[in-house]
C-alpha positions in Angstrom: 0.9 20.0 29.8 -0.3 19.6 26.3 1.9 19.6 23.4 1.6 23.2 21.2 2.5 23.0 17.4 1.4 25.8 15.1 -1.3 24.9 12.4 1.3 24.8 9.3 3.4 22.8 10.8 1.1 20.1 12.1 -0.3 20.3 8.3 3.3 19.6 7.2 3.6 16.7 9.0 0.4 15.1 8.1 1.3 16.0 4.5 4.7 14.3 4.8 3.3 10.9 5.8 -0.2 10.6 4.8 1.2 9.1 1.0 2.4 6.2 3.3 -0.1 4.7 5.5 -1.2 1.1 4.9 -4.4 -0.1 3.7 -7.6 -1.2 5.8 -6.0 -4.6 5.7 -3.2 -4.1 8.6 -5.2 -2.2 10.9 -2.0 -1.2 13.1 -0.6 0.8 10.2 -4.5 2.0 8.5 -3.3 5.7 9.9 -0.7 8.3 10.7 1.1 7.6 14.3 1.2 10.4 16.5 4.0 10.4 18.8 5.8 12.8 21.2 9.0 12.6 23.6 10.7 15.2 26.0 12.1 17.0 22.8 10.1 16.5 19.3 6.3 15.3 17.8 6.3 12.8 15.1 4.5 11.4 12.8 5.3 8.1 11.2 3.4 5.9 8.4 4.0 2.7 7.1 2.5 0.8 4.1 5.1 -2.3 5.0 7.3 -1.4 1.9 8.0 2.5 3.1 8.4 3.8 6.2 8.1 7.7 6.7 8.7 9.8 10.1 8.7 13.0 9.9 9.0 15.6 13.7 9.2 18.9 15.2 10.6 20.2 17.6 8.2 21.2 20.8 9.0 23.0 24.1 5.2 21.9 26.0 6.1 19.0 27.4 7.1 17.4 30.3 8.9 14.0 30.6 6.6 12.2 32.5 4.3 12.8 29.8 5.2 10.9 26.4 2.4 9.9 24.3 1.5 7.3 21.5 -1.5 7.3 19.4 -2.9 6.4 16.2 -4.4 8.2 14.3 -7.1 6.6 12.0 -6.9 6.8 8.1 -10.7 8.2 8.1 -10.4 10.4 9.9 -6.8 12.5 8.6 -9.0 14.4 5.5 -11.1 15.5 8.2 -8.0 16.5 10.5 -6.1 18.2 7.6 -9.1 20.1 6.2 -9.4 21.6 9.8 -5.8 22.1 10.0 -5.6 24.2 6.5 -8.6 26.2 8.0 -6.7 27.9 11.0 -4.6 30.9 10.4 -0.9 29.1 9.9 0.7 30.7 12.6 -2.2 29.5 15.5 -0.8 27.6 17.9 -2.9 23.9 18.0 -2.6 22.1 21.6 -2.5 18.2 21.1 -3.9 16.7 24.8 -5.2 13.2 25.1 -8.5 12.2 27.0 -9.8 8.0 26.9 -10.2 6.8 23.4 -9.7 10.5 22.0 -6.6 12.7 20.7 -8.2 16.8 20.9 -6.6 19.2 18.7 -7.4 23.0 20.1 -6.6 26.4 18.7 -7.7 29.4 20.0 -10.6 29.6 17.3 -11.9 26.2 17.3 -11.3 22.4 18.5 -11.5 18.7 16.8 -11.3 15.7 18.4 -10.5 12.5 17.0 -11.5 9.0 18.4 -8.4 6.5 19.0 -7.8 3.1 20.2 -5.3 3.8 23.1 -4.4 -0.2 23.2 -3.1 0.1 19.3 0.1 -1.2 19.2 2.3 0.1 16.7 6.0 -1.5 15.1 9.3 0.2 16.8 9.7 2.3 13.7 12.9 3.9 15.6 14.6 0.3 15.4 13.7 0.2 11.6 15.2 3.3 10.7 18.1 2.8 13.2 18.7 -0.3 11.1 18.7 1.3 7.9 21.2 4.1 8.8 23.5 1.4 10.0 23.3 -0.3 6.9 25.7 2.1 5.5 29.1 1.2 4.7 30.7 2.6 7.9 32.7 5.1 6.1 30.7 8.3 7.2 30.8 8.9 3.3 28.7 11.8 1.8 25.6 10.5 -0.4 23.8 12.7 -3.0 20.5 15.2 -2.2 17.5 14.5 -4.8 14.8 16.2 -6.3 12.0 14.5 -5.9 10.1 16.1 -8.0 12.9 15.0 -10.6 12.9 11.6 -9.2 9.2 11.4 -9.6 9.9 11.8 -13.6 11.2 7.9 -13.6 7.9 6.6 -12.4 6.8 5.8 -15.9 9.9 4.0 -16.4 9.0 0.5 -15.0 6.9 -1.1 -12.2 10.0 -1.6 -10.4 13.3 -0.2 -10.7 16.9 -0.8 -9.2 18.6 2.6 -8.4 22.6 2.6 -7.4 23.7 5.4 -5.3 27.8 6.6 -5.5 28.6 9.3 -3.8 28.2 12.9 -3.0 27.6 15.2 -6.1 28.0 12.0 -8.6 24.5 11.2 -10.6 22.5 7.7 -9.3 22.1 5.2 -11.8 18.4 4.3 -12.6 17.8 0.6 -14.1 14.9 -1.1 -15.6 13.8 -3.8 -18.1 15.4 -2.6 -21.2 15.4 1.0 -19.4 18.8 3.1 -18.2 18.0 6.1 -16.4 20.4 8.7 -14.6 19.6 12.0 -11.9 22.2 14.7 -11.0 21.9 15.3 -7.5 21.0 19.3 -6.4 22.4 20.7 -3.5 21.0 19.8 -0.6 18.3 22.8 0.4 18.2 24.2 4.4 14.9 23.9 5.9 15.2 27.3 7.7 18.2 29.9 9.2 20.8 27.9 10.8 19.5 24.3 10.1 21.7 21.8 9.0 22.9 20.3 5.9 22.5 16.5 6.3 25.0 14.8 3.7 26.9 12.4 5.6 25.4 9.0 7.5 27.2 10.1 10.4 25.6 13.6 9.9 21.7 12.2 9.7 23.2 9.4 12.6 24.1 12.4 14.9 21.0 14.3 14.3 18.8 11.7 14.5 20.5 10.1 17.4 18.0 11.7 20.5 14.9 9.7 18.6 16.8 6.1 17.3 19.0 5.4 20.5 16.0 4.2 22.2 16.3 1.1 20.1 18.1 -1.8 18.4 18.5 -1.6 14.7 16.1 -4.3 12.9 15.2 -5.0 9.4 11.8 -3.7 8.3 10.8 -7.3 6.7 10.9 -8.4 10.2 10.1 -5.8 12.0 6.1 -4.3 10.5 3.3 -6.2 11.3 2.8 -8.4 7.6 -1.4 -7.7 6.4 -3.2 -10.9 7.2 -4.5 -13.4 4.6 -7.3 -11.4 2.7 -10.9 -12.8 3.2 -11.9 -15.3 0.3 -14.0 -12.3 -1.0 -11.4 -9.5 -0.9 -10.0 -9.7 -5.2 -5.7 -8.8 -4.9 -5.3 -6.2 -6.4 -1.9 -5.8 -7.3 -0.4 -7.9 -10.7 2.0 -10.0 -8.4 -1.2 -11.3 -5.8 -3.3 -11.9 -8.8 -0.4 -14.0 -10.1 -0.2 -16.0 -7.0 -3.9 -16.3 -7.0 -4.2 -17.3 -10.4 -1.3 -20.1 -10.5 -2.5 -21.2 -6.8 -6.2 -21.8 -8.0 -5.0 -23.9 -11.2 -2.7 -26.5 -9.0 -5.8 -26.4 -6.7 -8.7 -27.0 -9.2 -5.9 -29.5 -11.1 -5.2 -31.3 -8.0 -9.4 -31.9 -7.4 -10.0 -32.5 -10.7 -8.0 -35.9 -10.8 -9.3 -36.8 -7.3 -12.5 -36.7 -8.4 -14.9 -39.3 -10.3 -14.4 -38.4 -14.3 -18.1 -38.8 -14.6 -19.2 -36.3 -12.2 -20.2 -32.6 -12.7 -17.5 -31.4 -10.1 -15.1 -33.1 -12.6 -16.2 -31.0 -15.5 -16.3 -28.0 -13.3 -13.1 -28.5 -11.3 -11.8 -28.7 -15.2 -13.4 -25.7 -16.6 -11.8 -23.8 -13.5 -8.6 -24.2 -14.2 -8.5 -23.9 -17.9 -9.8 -20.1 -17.0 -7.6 -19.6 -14.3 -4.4 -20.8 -16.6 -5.6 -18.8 -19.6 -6.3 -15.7 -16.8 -2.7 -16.0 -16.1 -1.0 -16.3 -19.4 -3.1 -13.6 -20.9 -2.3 -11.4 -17.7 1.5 -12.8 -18.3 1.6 -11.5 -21.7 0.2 -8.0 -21.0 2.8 -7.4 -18.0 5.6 -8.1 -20.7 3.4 -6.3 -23.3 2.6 -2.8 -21.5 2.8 -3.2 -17.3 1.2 -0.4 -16.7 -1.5 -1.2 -18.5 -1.5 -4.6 -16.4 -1.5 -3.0 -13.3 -4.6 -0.9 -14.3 -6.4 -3.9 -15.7 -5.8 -5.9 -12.4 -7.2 -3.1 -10.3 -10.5 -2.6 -12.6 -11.5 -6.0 -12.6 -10.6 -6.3 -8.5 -13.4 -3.3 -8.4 -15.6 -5.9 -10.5 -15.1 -8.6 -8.4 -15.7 -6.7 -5.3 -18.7 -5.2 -6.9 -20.0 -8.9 -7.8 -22.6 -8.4 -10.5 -20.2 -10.7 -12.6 -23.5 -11.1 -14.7 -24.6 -7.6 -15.5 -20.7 -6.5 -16.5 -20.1 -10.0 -19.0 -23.9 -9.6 -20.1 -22.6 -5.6 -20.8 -19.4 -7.3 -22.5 -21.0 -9.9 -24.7 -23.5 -6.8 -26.5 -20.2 -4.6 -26.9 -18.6 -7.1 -28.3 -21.3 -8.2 -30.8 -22.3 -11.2 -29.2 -25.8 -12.3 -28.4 -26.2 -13.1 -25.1 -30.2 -13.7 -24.9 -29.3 -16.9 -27.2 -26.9 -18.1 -25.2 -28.9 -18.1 -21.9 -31.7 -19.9 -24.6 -28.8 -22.8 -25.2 -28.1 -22.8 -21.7 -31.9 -23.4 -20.9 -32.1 -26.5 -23.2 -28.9 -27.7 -22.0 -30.6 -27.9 -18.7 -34.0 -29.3 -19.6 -31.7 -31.9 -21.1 -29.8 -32.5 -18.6 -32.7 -32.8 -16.3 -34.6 -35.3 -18.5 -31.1 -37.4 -18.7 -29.8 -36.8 -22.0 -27.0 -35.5 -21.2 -25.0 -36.7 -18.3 -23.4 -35.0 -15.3 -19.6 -34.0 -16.4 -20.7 -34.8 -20.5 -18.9 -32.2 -22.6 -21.5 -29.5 -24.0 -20.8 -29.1 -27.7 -20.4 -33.3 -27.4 -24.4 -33.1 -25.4 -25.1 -30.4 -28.1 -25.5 -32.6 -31.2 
């Protein structure tokens, strides 16, 4: 017996965890997780630092037939644009078949390839975990705007946020940034749904889905995104960081094992210097304007990606007034030179210049 959702509501839940989903990186978590039990459908993303479930309630199905599948980032634009096509109020049939999740209304049908041996985390344990982390006291915590909250994400790349109670503003904190939101009142979804504001409210509600599992911690419980491939550039301020201070102990460490004389000396050296300059200029920006940083580190990690290095500095140079064409001339002669033996391997240039 398939499960039957209506086309708005199968949107809304593609909507509500879409801005989630992890990168092509951590393939278990590159998608939207479509899952269903004797009682609701959800749908649950992860990008390792969020988590998102979001579910509805069904009556089609029987409980001998529980189903897990993932579906694949590609493939949701194509899922939601067909979704916003029906009429809201069609009902859309979700029935598996090998390596394939089919979505059917009564005017049309999409099916979407899976991998049905696609493990995912236990994203019940994680949120179980959460919940519990609570105080114990059953206290009532404060309802947010989000689009109000989303007001504070100019105010720094990372913020600490204190929560007090029920009806009392949250505290906001940054680098030389205070910040405060009133709460609203917490909205019903529908006639007759329930107001969530205690932990032991959202603990009752939520109990049918997270009793299935032991709390955990989400550090240990996601799958972590393997190392990046020597050609993937981070793209994030703190990876580039890493790379940047990693590559100058490296290139520092080869230099001094390496005979002063040769070429990999000089360019073991010249690596470094760049890398340590990269990171205190990056260092200096981040302190100067982060966002700004940020947006600079992702650019030039579309540069590097692109790799026609030489076309974007050669681009660089004539902007900046520079005159490239004599510096590949130098370069030439510096060459010749050094293939004739005037200048030896490792010999600094201006020094082989004169």
């Amino acid at each position: 017996m398939p499960i039957t959702i209506n086309a708005h509501q199968l949107g809304r839940l593609i909507d509500r965890t879409i801005g989630h989903i992890g990168d092509e990186f951590t393939e278990p978590l590159h998608g939207i997780r479509l899952e269903a039990d004797t009682a609701f459908l959800y749908a649950i993303a992860s990008d390792r630092y969020t988590v998102a479930a979001a579910r509805y309630r069904h009556d089609g199905l029987d409980a001998a037939e529980p189903f897990a599948r993932t579906l694949p980032a590609g493939c949701l634009p194509s899922l939601r644009e067909w979704t916003g096509a029906q009429p809201g109020s069609d009902p859309v049939s979700i029935t598996l078949a090998e390596g394939r999740v089919r979505f059917t209304t009564p005017r049309s049908e999409l099916g979407i390839a899976v991998d049905d041996s696609l493990a995912y985390f236990d994203w019940r344990g994680i949120l179980r975990g959460v919940i519990e982390q609570a105080d114990g006291s059953g206290g009532e915590f404060p309802a947010l705007d989000t689009r109000l909250l989303g007001r504070f994400a100019a105010a720094d790349d990372m913020v600490r946020v204190r929560v007090t109670a029920d009806q009392q503003a949250i505290l906001i904190v940054g680098e030389d940034f205070l910040g405060a939101q009133m709460p609203a009142r917490a909205r019903r979804d529908g006639v007759g749904a329930e107001t969530l504001t205690t932990f032991d409210q959202v603990h009752d509600a939520w109990q049918h889905t997270l009793s299935v599992s032991e709390a955990a911690t989400m550090a240990d419980g996601i799958p972590a995104e393997p190392g990046r491939r020597r050609y993937e550039a981070a793209e994030s301020i703190t990876e580039t960081v890493e790379d940047l201070l990693k590559h100058t102990l490296r290139t520092t460490h080869d230099m001094f094992s390496t005979d002063i004389s040769s070429q990999a000396f000089a360019a073991y050296a010249a690596s470094g210097v760049m890398a340590w300059s990269a990171y205190r200029y990056l260092e200096a920006l981040h302190r100067a304007d982060p966002k700004l940083a940020a947006a600079v580190v992702a650019e030039t990690a579309g540069q590097l990606d692109d790799g026609a290095l030489g076309e974007w500095a050669w681009d660089a140079a004539k902007s900046a007034g520079h005159d490239p064409e004599k510096w590949q001339v130098e370069f030439d002669k510096q060459l010749a030179r050094r293939k004739n033996g005037t200048v030896k391997p490792g010999q600094d240039q201006a020094t082989a210049a004169v």
